[in-house]
C-alpha positions as CSV (number, residue, x, y, z in Angstrom):
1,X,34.3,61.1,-74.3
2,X,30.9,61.5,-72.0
3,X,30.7,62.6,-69.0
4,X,28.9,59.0,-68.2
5,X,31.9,56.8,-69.3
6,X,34.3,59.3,-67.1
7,X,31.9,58.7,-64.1
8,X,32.0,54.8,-65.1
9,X,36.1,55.0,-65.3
10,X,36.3,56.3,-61.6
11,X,33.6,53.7,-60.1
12,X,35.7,50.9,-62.1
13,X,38.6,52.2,-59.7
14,X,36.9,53.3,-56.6
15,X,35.9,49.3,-57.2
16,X,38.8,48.1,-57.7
17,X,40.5,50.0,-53.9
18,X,37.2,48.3,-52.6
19,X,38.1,44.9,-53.7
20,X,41.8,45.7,-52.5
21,X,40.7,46.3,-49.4
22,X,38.8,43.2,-48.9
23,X,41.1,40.8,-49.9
24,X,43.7,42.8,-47.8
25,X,41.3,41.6,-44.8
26,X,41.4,37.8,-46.0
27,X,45.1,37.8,-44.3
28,X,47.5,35.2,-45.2
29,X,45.0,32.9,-46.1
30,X,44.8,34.9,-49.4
31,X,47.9,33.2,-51.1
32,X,47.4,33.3,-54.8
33,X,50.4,31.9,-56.9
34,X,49.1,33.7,-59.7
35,X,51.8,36.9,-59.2
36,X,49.1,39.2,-60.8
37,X,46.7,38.9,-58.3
38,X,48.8,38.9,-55.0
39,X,48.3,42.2,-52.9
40,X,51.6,43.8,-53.6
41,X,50.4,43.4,-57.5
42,X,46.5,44.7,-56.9
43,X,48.1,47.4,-54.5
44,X,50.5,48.9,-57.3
45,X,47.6,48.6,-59.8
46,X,45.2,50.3,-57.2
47,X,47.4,53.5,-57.1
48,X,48.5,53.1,-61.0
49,X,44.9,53.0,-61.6
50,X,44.0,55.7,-59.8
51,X,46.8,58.0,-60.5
52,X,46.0,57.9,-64.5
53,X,42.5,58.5,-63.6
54,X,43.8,61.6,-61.9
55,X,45.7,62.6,-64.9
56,X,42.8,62.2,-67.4
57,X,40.7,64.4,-65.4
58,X,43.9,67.0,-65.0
59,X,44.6,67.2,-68.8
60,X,40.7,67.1,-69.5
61,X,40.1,70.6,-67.5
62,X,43.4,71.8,-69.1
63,X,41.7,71.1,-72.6
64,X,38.5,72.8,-71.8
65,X,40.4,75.9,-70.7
66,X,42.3,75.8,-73.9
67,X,39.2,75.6,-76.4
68,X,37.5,78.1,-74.2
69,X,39.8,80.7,-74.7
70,X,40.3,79.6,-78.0
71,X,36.7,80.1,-79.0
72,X,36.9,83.2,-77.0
73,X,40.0,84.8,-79.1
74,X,38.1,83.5,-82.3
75,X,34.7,85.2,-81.7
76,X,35.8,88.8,-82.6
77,X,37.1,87.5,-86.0
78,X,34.2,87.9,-88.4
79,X,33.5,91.3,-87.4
80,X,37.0,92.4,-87.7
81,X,37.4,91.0,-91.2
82,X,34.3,92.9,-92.4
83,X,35.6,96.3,-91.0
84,X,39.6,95.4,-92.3
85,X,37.3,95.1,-95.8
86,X,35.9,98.1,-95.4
87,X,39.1,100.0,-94.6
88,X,40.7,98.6,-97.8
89,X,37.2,99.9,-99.8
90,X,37.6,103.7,-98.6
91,X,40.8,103.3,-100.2
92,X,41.5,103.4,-104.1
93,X,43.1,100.1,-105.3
94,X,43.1,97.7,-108.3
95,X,40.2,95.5,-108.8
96,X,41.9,92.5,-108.7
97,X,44.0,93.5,-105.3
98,X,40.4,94.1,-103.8
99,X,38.6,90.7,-105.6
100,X,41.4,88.5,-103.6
101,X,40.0,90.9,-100.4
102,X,36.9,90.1,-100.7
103,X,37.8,86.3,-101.1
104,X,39.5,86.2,-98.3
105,X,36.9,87.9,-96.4
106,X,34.2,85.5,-97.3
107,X,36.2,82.4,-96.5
108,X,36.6,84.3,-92.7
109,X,32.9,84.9,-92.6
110,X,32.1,81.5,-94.2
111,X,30.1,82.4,-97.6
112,X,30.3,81.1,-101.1
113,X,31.3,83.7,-103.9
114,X,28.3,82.3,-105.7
115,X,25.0,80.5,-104.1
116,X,24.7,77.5,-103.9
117,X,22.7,75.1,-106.1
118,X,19.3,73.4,-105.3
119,X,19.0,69.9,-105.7
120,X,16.7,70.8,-108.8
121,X,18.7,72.6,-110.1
122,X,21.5,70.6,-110.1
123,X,19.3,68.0,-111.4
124,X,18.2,70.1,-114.1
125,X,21.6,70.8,-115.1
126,X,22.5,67.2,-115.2
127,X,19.7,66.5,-117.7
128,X,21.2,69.0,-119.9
129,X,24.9,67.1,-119.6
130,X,26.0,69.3,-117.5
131,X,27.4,67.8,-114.0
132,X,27.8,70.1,-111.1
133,X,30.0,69.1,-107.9
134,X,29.8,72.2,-105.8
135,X,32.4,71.5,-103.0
136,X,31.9,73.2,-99.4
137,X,33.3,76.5,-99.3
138,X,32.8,77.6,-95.6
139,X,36.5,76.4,-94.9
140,X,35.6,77.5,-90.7
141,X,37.9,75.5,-89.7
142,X,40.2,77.3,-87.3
143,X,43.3,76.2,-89.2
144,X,41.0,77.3,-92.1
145,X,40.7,80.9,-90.6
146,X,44.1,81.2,-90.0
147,X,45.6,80.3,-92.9
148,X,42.7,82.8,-94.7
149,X,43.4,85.2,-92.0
150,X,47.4,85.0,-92.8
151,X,46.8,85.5,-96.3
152,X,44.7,88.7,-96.2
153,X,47.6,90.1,-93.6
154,X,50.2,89.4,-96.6
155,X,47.5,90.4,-99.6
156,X,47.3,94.1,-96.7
157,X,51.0,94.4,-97.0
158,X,51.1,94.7,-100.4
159,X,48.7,97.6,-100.5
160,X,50.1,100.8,-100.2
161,X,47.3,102.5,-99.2
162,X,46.4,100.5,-96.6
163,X,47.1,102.5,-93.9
164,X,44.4,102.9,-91.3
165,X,44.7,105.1,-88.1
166,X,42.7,103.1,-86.3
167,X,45.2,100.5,-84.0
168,X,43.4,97.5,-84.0
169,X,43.5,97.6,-87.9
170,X,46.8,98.6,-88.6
171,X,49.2,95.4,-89.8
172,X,51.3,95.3,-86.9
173,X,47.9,94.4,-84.7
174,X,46.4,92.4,-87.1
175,X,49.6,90.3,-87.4
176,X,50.0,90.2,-83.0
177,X,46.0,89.1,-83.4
178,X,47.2,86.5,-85.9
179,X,49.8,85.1,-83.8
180,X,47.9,85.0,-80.8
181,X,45.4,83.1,-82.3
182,X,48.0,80.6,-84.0
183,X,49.4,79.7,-80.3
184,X,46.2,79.4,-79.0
185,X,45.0,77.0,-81.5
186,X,48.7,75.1,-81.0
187,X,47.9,75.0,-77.2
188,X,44.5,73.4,-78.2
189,X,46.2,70.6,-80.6
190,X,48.8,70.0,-77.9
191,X,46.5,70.0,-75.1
192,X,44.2,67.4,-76.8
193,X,46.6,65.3,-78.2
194,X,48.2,64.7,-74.6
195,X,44.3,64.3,-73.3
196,X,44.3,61.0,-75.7
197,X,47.7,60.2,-74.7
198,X,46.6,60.1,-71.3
199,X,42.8,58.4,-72.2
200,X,45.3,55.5,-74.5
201,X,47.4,54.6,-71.3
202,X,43.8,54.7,-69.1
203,X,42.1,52.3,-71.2
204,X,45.5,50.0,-70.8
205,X,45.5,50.2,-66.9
206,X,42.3,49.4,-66.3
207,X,40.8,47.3,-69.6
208,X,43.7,45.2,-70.8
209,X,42.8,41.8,-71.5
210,X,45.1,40.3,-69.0
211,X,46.8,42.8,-66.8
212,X,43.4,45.6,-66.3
213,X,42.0,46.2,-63.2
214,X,38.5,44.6,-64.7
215,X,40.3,41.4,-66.0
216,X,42.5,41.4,-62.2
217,X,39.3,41.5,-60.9
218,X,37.7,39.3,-62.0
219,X,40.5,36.5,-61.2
220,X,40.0,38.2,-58.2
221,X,37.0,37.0,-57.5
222,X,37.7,33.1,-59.3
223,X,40.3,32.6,-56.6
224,X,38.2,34.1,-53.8
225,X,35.8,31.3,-54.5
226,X,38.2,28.6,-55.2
227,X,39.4,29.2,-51.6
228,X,36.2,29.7,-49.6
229,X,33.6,28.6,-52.2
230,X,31.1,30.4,-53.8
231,X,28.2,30.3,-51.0
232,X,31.5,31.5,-48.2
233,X,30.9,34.8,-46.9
234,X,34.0,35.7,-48.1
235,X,32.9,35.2,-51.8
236,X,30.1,37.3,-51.1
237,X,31.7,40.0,-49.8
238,X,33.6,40.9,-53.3
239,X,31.4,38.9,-55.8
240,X,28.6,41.8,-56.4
241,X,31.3,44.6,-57.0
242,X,30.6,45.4,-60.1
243,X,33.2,46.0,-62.7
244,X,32.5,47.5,-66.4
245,X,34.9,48.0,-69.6
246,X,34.2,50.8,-71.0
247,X,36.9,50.9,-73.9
C-alpha cells in the first residue's frame, strides 16, 4: 500500500467530518428520509471511519517494527552458516555427512551447487535433444532459511564431532538462534495478516458501494441540492469537497 493512497484514505475522512459538520449547520431543515444520510447515521460513520483509519495506521507501524527486527535477526545468518561450515571441516567426518553440509550451507547463502546455464548454452543443448529446465535455487525466502537452517541444526546433531567451544556455535545456541528467528518471522505473518484484516474492513467503511463514506457523500450532496438547489450557498458550501475511492 503507498504512502499516497494512505495520505488519500485520511483526506477521504478528514472530508467526510468536514461534510458532517456542515450539514450539522443546515439545522432541522436538513431532514433526509433516506436513514443513511441523516446526522446520527453520517455521525457514527464519521467516528467508524476514522477509528479504522486509526487502526490501519496502528497495525501498519506494528508491522514495520516486526520486519525490521526481522531483517535485523536475519542479517547475521550468512556469515554464521559459513563459519558453522567451517567448524564441521576442521573436524573429520564422512563425505556424505559433510556434502548434505555444504548443501545446506549454500541454500543459506543462496548459491547453486552448479552454475547456471547461459541462454546459449541452453540453446545449444536443446539442438542436441537435450532440454534443460534449471529451476531457482536461491530458496531466500525466510521460511526457506529456516527450514534450511533447521535442517543443518538436525544434520549437526548427528555429528559426533561436532563439538565447538566457541558458544555461539555450539547446538544449544544455534537451535535458541533458530527459534528466535521462527517467532520473529511468526510475529511478521501475524502482524501482516491483521494489517490486511484491518486494510479489508477500511476499504468497507469508507468505499462500499452503498453504505461508504464516498457513496454517503455523495447522496450527501444530491440531497443538499435537492433542498436548496444547486446555485444555493448551501450547495456550494459541500459540493467542491472532494472525495476519492481508492480501493
Amino acid at each position: 500500500m503507498s504512502k499516497t493512497n494512505e495520505t488519500g484514505h485520511a483526506k477521504n475522512v478528514a472530508n467526510f467530518e468536514t461534510l458532517l459538520s456542515y450539514v450539522t449547520g443546515y439545522g432541522a431543515v436538513y431532514n433526509p428520509s433516506n436513514a443513511n444520510i441523516q446526522l446520527s447515521s453520517l455521525s457514527e460513520k464519521a467516528t467508524a471511519a476514522k477509528t479504522i483509519n486509526e487502526q490501519v495506521h496502528d497495525a501498519a507501524a506494528k508491522n514495520s517494527n516486526a520486519i525490521a527486527l526481522r531483517d535485523l535477526a536475519f542479517a547475521p545468518l550468512k556469515k554464521l552458516s559459513t563459519r558453522v561450515l567451517s567448524a564441521v571441516k576442521a573436524n573429520s567426518v564422512p563425505q556424505q555427512v559433510l556434502d548434505n553440509a555444504v548443501s545446506h550451507h549454500r541454500k543459506i547463502q543462496g548459491q547453486r551447487a552448479t552454475a547456471k546455464l547461459t541462454v546459449e548454452e541452453k540453446n545449444n543443448l536443446a539442438a542436441s535433444g537435450t532440454v534443460v529446465n534449471q529451476v531457482s535455487a536461491s530458496q531466500q525466502s525466510y521460511d526457506n532459511l529456516l527450514d534450511t537452517l533447521d535442517k543443518q541444526i538436525k544434520l549437526l546433531a548427528t555429528i559426533p564431532q561436532y563439538a565447538p567451544n566457541e558458544v555461539d556455535l555450539q547446538l544449544a545456541s544455534l537451535t535458541s538462534l533458530y527459534n528466535d528467528l521462527l517467532q520473529k518471522n511468526r510475529d511478521v505473518v501475524a502482524n501482516t495478516s491483521q494489517l490486511s484484516t484491518l486494510r479489508i474492513n477500511r476499504n468497507n467503511t469508507l468505499y462500499d458501494a452503498e453504505t461508504g463514506i464516498v457513496a454517503l457523500a455523495q447522496d450527501v450532496k444530491n440531497y443538499a441540492r435537492s433542498v436548496f438547489g444547486s446555485t444555493s450557498p448551501q450547495y456550494k458550501q459541500i459540493s467542491g469537497i472532494l472525495f476519492r475511492t481508492l480501493n
